[in-house]
C-alpha positions as CSV (number, residue, x, y, z in Angstrom):
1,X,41.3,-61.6,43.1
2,X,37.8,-60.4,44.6
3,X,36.5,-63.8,46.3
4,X,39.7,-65.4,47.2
5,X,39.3,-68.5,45.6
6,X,42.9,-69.2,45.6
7,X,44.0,-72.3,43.1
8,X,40.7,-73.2,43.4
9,X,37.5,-72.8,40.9
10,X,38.2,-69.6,39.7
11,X,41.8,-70.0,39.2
12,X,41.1,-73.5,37.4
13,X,38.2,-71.9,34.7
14,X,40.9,-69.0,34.2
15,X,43.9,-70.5,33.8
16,X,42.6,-73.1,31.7
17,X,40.7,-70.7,29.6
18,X,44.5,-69.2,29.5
19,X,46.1,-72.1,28.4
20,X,44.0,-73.7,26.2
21,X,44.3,-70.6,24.6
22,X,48.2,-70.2,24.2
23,X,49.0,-68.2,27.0
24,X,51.8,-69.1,29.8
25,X,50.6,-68.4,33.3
26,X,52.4,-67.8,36.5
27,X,49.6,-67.4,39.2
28,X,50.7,-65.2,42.5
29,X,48.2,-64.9,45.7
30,X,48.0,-61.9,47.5
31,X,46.0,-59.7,49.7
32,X,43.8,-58.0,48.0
33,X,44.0,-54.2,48.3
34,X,47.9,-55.5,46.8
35,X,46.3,-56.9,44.1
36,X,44.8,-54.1,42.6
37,X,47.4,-51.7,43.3
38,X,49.7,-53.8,42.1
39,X,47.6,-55.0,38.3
40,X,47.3,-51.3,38.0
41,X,51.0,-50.2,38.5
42,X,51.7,-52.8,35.5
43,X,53.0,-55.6,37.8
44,X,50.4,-58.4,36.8
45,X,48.4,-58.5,33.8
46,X,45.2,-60.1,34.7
47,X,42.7,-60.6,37.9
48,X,41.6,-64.2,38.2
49,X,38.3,-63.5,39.8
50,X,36.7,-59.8,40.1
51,X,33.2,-57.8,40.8
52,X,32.6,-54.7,38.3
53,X,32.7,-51.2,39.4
54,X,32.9,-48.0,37.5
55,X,36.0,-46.9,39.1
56,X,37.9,-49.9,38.0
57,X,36.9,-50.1,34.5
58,X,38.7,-47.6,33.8
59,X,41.7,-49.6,34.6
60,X,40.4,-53.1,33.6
61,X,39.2,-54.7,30.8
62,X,36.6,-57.1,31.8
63,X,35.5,-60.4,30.3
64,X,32.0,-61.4,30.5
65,X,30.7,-63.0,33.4
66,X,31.7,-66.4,33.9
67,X,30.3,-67.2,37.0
68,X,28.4,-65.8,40.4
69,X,29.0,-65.0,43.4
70,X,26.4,-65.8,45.8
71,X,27.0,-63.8,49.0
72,X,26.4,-65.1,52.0
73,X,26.6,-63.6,55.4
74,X,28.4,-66.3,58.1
75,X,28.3,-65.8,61.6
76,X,29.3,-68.3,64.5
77,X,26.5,-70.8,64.7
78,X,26.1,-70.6,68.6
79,X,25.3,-66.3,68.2
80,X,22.1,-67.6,66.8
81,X,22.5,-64.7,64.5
82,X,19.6,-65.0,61.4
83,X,20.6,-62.3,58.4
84,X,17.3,-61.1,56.6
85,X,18.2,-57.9,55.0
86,X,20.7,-55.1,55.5
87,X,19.2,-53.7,58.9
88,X,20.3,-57.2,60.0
89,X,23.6,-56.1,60.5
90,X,22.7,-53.3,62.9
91,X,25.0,-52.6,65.9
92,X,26.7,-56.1,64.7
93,X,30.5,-56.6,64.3
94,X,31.3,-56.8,60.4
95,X,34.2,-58.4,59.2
96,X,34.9,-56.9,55.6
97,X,38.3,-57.7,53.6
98,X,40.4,-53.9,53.0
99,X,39.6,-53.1,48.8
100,X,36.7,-55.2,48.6
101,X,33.9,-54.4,46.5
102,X,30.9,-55.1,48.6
103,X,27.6,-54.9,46.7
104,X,23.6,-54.7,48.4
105,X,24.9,-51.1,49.3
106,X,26.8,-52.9,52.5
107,X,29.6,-50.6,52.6
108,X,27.5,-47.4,53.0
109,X,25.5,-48.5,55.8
110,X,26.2,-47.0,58.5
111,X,24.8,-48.5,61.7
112,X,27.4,-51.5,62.0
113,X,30.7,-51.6,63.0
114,X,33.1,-52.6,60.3
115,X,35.8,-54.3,61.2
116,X,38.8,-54.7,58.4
117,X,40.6,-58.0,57.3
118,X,43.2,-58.7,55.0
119,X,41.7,-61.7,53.3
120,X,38.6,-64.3,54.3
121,X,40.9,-66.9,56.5
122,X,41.1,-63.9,58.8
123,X,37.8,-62.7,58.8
124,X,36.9,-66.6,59.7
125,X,39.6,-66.5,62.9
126,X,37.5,-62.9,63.5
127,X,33.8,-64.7,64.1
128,X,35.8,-67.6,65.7
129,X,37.5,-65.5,68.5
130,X,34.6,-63.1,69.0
131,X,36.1,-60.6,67.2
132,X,33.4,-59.9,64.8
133,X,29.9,-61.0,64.7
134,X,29.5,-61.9,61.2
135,X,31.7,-62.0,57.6
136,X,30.3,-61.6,54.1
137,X,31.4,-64.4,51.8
138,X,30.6,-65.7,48.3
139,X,29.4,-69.1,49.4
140,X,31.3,-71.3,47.3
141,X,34.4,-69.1,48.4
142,X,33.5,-69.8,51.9
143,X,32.9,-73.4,52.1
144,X,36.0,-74.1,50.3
145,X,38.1,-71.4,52.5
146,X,36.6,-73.2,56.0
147,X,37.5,-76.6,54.6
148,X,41.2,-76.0,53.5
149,X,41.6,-74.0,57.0
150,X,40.5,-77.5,58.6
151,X,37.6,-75.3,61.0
152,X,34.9,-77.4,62.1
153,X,31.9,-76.2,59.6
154,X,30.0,-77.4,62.1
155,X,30.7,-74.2,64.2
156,X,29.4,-71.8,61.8
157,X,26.2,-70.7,59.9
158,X,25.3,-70.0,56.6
159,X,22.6,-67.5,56.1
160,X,19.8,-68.9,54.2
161,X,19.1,-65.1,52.6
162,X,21.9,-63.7,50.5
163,X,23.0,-60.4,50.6
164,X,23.4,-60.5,47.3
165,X,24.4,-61.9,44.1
166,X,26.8,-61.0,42.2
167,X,28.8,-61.9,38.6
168,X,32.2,-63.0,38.6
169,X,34.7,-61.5,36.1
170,X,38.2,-62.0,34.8
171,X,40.2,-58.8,33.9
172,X,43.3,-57.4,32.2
173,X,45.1,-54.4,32.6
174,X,44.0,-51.6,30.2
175,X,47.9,-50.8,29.8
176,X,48.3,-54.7,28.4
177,X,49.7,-54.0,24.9
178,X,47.2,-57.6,24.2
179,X,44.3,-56.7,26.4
180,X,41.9,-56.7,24.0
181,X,43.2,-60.1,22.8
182,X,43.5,-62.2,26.2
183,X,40.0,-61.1,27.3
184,X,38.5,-61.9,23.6
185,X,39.9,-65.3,23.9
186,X,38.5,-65.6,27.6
187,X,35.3,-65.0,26.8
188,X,35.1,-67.4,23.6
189,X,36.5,-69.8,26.4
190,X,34.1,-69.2,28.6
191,X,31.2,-69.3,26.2
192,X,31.4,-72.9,25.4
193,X,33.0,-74.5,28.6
194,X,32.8,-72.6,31.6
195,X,29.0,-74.0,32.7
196,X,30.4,-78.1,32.2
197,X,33.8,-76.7,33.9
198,X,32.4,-75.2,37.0
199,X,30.3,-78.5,38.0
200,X,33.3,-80.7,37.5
201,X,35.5,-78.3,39.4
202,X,32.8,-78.0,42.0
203,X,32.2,-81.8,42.4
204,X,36.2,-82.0,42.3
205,X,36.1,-79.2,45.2
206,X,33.6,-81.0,47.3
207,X,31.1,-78.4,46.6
208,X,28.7,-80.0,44.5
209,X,26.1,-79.8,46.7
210,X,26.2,-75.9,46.8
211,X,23.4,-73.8,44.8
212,X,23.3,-73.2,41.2
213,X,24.2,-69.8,39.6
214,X,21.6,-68.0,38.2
215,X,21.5,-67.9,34.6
């Protein structure tokens, strides 16, 4: 999945979406760049949580939107470190997660240093030993993350600027024999019950507190 939510808000809307609808799920959680190989090669059939690109539409079918990502850029609170815009990041250690989909045009600029992580718990231990400067992070995704890890939020910031923000997707495999199916019954799902879902699931998460999605 693209923001690791893990069996958390994304894999609650989906799975229930999945359900509800007649489907039998058996949810895996893996590094990223293993996700996508793998959904391709045929091994899964659908991507909980995803960002759109070009390249990957033509090997998923995606759902509409059903949610955003927000992304915020942490960094350890005692750097002092205030993101504003891209340049922000200049000569600054970036932790970025291996197959990612950055968007704001983060991945093609050029004057940081981009250090690679397998999934957002490392990239956390990476600001928190002075290994990186900074990590990119759909906010809900990183609250949650920092919680279950146990890490004192108190030792990290949360940019008030987002880098960007971004919607959400579900996704089957183009070579699903009922792809067409499973993401016509996600989105009539997600019409009329993802908005109510996601503030019970946040509230249920602790997150309650954290900014709407746009509209």
């Amino acid at each position: 999945m693209e923001s690791p939510y893990g069996q958390g808000i994304a894999h609650d809307i989906v799975v229930e979406a999945l359900t509800t609808s007649g489907y039998q799920v058996q949810f895996s959680q893996k590094p990223w760049a293993r996700i996508l190989k793998e959904t391709n090669q045929g091994k899964n059939d659908i991507i909980i949580a995803i960002w759109k690109t070009e390249e990957r539409e033509k090997m998923f079918m995606y759902t509409e939107p059903y949610m955003y990502s927000q992304m915020a850029v942490v960094s350890p609170k005692e750097s002092n470190f205030n993101f504003q815009a891209l340049d922000s990041f200049k000569e600054k250690r970036v932790a970025l997660i291996n197959g990612y989909a950055y968007a704001g045009n983060l991945l093609e600029y050029e004057e940081m240093e981009k250090v690679i992580s397998i999934d957002l718990p490392n990239s956390i231990r990476l600001i928190l030993t002075d290994r990186a400067d900074a990590l990119v992070t759909d906010e809900v995704v990183g609250e949650w993350t920092i919680k279950e890890m146990g890490v004192d939020r108190q030792l990290l910031h949360f940019s008030d600027v987002y880098l960007d923000s971004t919607p959400l997707y579900a996704a089957v495999r183009r070579s699903h024999p009922q792809a067409e199916q499973i993401v016509a019954a996600l989105n009539a799902y997600f019409k009329t019950h993802a908005v109510d879902m996601l503030e019970r699931l946040k509230k249920k998460y602790g997150l309650s507190n954290q900014q709407q999605e746009p509209e």
